[in-house]
N, C-alpha and C positions, 0 to 999 in steps of 0.2 A: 295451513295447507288449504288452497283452494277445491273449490267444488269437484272440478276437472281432473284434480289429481296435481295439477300444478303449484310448484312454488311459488307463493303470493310476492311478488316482484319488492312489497312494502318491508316484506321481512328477510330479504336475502342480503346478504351483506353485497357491496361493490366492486367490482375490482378496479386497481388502477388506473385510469386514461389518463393520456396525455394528447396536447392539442398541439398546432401551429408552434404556439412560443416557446414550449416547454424548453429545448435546446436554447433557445437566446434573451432566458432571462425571466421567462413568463413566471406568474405568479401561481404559486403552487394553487391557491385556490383554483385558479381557471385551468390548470395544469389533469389534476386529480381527482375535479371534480365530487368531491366526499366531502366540507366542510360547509354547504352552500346552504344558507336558510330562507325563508321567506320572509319579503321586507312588503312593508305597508306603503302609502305613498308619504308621509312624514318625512321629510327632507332634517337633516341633522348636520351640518357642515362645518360643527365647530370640532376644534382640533383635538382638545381633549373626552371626546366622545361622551358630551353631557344632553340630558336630554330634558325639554322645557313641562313643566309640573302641570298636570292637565291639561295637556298638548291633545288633540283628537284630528285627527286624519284632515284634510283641507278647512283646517280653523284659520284662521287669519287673527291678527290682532293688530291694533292701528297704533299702538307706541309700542318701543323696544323695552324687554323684559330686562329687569333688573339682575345682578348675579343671583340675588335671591330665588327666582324664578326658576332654577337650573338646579337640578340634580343630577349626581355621580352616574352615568349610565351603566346598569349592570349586567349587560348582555342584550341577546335580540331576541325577546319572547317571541311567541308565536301566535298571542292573541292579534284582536283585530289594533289595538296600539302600539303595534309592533317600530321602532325608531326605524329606520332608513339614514346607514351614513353615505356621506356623498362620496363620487369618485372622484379623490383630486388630482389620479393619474401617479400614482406613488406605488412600485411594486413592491412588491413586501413578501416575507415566509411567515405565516403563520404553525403556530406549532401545535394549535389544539382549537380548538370551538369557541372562538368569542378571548382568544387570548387567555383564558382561565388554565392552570397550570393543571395538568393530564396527575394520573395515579402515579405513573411511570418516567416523570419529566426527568427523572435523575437517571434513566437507564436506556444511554445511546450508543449506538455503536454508528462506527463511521466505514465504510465501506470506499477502497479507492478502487476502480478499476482502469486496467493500463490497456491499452487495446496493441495489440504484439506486431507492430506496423516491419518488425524486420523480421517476419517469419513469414515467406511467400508459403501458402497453402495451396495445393492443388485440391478440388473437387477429388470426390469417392471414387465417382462413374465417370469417366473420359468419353463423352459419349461422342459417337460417329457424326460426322454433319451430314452423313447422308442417309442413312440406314437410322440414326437414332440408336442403334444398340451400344452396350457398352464397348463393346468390339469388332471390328469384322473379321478377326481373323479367331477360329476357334483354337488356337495356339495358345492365344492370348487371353484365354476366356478363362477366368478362374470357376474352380469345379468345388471350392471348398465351402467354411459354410461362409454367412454372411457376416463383415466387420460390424466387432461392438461398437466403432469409433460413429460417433454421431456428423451428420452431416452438415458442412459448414453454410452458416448464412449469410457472413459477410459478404461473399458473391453477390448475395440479393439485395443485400440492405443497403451496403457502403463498406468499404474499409475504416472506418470508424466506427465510433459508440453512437451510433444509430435512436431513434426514437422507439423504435419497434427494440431495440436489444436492452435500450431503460426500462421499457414494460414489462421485458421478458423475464428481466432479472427481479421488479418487483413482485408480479406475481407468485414469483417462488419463493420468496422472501414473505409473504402473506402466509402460501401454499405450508410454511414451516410452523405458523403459529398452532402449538397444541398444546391445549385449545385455544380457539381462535379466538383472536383479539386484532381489530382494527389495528392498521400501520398507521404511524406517523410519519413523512420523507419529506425528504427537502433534500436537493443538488445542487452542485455548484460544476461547471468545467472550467477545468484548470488551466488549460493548452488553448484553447478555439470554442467560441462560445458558434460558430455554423457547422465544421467538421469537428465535436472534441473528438481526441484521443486518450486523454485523462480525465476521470470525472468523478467527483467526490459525492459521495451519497450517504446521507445522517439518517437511521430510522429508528422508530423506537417503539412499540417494547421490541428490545432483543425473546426469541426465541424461549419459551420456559428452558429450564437448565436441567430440568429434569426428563424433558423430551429430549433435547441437544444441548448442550454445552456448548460454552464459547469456544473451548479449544480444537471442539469437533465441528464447528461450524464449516469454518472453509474446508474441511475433509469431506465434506456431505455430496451423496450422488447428483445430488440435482444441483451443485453448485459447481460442481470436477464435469460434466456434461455441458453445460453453460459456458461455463469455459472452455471448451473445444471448440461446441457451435459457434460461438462469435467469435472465437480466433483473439478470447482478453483474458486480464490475470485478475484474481480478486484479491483485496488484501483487507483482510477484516482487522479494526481497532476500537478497544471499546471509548469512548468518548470521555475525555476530563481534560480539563484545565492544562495538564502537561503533557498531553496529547501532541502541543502545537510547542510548549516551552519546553524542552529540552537543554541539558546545560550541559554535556558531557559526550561526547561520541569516541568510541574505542572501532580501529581497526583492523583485521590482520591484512598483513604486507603480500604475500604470495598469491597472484591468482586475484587478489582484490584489490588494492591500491598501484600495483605492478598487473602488467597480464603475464608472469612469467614464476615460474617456483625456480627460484633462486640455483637453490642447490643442485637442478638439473640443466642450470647453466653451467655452472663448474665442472659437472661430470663432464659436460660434453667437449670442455676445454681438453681433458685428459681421455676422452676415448671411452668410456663408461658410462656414457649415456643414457643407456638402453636398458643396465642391470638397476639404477638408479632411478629412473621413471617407472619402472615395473613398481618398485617398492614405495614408490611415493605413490601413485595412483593405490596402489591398496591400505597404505594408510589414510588415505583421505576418505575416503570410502569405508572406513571403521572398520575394514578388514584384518585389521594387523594395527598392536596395541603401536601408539604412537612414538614414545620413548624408546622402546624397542628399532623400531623399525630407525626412528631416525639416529640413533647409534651406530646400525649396518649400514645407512647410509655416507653418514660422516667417515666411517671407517675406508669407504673406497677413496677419500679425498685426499689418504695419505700421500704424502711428494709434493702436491701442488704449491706453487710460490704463494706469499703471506702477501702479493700484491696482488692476486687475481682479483680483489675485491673493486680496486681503483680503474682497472681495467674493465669489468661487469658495467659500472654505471654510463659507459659510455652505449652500451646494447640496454640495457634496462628500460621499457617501455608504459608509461606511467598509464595507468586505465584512463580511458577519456572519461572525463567530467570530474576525473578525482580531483585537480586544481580547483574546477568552477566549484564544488562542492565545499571542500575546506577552506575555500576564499568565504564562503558566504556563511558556513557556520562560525568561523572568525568573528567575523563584521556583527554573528547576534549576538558575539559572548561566550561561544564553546571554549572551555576544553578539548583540546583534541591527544587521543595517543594513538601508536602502532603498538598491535599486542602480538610478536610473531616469531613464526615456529622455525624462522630463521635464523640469520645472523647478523650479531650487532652493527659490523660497520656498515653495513645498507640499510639496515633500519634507519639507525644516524643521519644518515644520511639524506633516508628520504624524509625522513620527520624537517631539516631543514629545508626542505625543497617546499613540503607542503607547508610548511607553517604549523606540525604538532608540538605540543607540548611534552610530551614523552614518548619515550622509543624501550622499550624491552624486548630482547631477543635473546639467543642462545651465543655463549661464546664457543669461538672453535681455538684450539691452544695451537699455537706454533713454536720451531722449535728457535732457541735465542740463537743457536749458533750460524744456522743456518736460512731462516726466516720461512723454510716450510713449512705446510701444516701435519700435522702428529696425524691427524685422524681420531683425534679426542677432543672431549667437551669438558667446558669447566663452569664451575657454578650451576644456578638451579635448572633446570631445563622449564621451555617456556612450555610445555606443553596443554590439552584442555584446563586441566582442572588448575595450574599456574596462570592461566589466561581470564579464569573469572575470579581468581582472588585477586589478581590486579587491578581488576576492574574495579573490587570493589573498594578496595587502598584504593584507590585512586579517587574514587568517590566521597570517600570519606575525610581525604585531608582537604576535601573541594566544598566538604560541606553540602556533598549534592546528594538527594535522595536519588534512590535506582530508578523511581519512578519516572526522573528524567535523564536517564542513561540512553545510549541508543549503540549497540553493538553491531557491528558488520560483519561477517566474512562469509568464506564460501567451504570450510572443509568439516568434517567429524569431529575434528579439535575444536571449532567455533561456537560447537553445538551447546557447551554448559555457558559460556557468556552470555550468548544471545537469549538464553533462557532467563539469565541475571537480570539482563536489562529490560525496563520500560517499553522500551523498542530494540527488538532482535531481529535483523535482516539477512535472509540467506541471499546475497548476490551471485548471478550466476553459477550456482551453485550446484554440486553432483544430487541426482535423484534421491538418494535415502536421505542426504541434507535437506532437501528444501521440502521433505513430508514432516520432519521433525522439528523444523524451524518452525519459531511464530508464525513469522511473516518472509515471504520470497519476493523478489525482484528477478524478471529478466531482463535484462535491457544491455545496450551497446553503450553506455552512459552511465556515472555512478549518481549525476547531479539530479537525476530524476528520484533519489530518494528525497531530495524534497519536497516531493507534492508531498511522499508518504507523514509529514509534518506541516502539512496545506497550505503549502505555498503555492500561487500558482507561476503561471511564466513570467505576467509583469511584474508578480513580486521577485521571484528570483532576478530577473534582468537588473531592476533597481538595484538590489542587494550589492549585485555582481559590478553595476555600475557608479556607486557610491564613492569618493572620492576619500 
């Protein structure tokens, strides 16, 4: 503590900056300024960073030294013989002080953020172009108290992941260390290295776990507020080796590989649409035990022809990017199945369309004489708790650890898979899902869960483009 009462500038920790380049590539040193030491004038230009044995500041020496002359360089002291390496124009991430490996090098987490470019937000205050107030009519003027919802900055910055919206997020991410402890970061954009809209960010130490835990990370205020103001989604991952290698992907069909729940196509053939949606939206919703409910469901399908199914695929609406997605986890190797809470010959059906490898669904019985359906079920029902022990059979005759499982869907049923696997994705998914899921996605596209395994565009495109 200074004289003045002030904190001595030499002891206060940094906060992040970022310069010019940061967005197109710049080098975290010059980016974040926190790694930077003081170099002597000794010029060092060889490659592998050695430095010449009783070298001293503007010495010269009239023959070239022998390898012998050369020692392992072991960092950049701070005395007055401090090495100097050259700039040879090579941008690089460094991950700690002189490349020497941190306390914490094994404990990263990766952070994607998706900036929500199909969610037009209006501003708080509509304010008047002429008067400046929020309204001129006092009709119009609300009298209650003021929203908690925080106010958007994207207006100011960009409709993108901005330079001011990487800092905003680091800081908070510093703001959480207790006790503090310097970040390590390094980013990548995935989409557009001048406007990203996807952008991956490694830092490390993750949070003590006994201040916050990983699970309550993304639940945290200052992270759920962030998210508002910038108008992005956060998707936290702890960092390891099958982070990016994945060998198995499970999906459910309704609502996630389809935009349509099946069964509420069929009511609608027969008139009963309405009593049918009611009960499917509160099962989805964990309001109503699953098997149950899809019982009273199946029960109104009584009568229907045993052909409605041949007829369905012709309305049946496959999510966009579902193809590009399963094309591309194809080409690395996946596994793929549907795991769903519908029925089998759509399942079938679509598992051939997408190129999965397995399909389990619920059968519906019809009757022999007449090719109707009973309004009964036969065999297991697929429902949660059958959906991640398939997952894990599934896994198992693949030889595949869960570790690189990666499960999708969007309903309450989805919710024990996605907990099974490596990676659990709530896609477009109802409110109580996606606080309980892992990890959420919003998007108009399923193929954007590839960044969430770091891929970015030109590597999807290749993928996508490979012959």
């Amino acid at each position: 503590m200074a004289a003045d009462g002030n904190i001595d500038k030499a002891t206060r920790a940094e906060r992040p900056m970022l310069r010019h380049s940061s967005l197109s590539g710049g080098s975290i040193l010059q980016d974040h300024q926190q790694y930077r030491r003081p170099f002597s004038d000794l010029v060092n230009d060889r490659l592998d960073e050695h430095q010449l044995r009783g070298a001293t500041p503007g010495s010269e020496s009239s023959s070239e030294p022998d390898d012998d002359d050369y020692e392992q360089f072991q960092g950049n002291p701070a005395g007055a013989s401090a090495a100097r390496i050259k700039n040879a124009g090579i941008i690089h991430t460094m991950s700690h002080n002189n490349c020497q490996p941190g306390p914490n090098e094994g404990e990263k987490i990766v952070a994607t953020i998706f900036y929500r470019a199909d969610r037009v937000r209006q501003r708080h205050a509509q304010l008047s172009t002429e008067t400046g107030a929020p309204s001129t009519s006092i009709e119009h003027l609300s009298l209650g108290a003021e929203t908690s919802e925080p106010e958007p900055l994207d207006h100011l910055y960009g409709f993108y992941i901005s330079q001011i919206c990487l800092t905003y997020f680091l800081q908070i991410l510093e703001e959480l260390q207790h006790p503090y402890q310097r970040l390590t970061t390094s980013h990548r954009c995935l989409d557009s290295q001048v406007y990203p809209r996807v952008m991956e960010i490694t830092f490390s130490p993750p949070p003590n776990p006994e201040y916050l835990t990983f699970e309550d990370l993304r639940k945290h205020e200052s992270i759920w507020r962030f998210e508002r103001q910038w108008n992005v989604e956060v998707v936290f991952q702890r960092e390891s080796v099958f982070r990016k290698h994945k060998r198995l992907a499970v999906f459910d069909m309704d609502s996630t590989l389809i935009q349509q729940e099946v069964i509420d196509e069929i009511a609608r053939a027969i008139g009963v649409e309405k009593q049918v949606s009611e009960i499917t939206e509160r099962a989805m919703n964990g309001e109503l035990d699953f098997t149950a409910s899809l019982n009273a469901r199946v029960a109104l399908l009584k009568g229907v022809p045993g052909d409605v199914f041949e007829k369905l695929k012709t309305v049946i609406r496959v999510t966009p990017g579902a193809r590009e997605l399963c094309l591309a986890l194809k080409r690395l190797g996946f596994k793929m199945a549907v795991l769903s809470g519908g029925f089998t010959p759509l399942a079938e059906w679509l598992a051939g369309e997408l190129g999965l490898d397995y399909a389990f669904a619920n059968n519906l019985v019809a009757c022999p004489e007449t090719g109707k359906l009973t309004g009964e079920l036969t065999g297991n029902i697929v429902d949660s708790h059958r959906k991640a022990f398939l997952l894990k059979q599934i896994a198992a005759e693949n030889g595949i650890p869960l570790a690189q499982v990666m499960a999708v869907g969007d309903g309450a049923n989805d919710l024990p898979m996605m907990k099974t696997a490596g990676l659990g994705v709530a896609f477009n998914a109802k409110p109580r899902v996606q606080f309980e899921a892992p990890t959420r996605v919003n998007s108009s596209s399923l193929q954007d869960i590839l960044y969430l395994l770091g891929f970015s565009i030109s590597e999807q495109q290749a993928l996508l483009e490979v012959s």
